[in-house]
N, C-alpha and C positions, 0 to 999 in steps of 0.2 A: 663376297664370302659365300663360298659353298655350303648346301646343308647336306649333313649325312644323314645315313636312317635314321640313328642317334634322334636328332634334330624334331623329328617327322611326328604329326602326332599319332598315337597307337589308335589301331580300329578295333572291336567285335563286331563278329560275324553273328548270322544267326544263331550258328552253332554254338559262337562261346556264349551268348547270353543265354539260350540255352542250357548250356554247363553249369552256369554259375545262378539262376536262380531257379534251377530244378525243374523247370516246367518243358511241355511236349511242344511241338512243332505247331499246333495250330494257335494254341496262348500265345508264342513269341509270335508269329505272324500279326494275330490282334492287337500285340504293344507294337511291333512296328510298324500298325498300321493308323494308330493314332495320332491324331492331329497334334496332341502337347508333346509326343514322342518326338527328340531332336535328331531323328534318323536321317542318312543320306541314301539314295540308291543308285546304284550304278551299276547300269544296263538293267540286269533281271535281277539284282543279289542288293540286298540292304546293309549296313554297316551304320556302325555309331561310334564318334571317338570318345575313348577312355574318358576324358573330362566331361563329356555332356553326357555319357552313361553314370558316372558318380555323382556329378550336378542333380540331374531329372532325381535319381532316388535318396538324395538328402532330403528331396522336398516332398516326397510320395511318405505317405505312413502304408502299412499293409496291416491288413489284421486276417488272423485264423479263424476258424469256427466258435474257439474257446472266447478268442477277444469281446466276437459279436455278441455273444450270449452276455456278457457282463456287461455291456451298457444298456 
């Protein structure tokens, strides 16, 4: 059985984790340069697929400046 694109699992680029959780070029370099980060790279360019980019931040809490101050 063939698989079509369909099939294939979805990747982000730097760029779209970039997009998506607002931060600049050197922050996403940092997360996908960490070790618990489920990044792949290929050749010069990193990528993460869809599942392991929603996985990794169910399990991640973030907090603001406002958060810190309250506990």
């Amino acid at each position: 059985m063939e698989e079509t694109v369909k099939d294939l699992p979805r990747f982000f680029t730097t760029k779209d984790v970039r997009k998506m959780l607002g931060i600049g070029n050197k922050a996403c370099l940092e997360l996908f340069h960490r070790k618990d980060f489920p990044c792949m790279k290929v050749g010069r360019a990193f990528g993460i697929t869809e599942e392991n980019f929603k996985e990794y931040f169910k399990t991640r809490r973030v907090y603001n400046e406002e958060n810190d101050n309250e506990r």
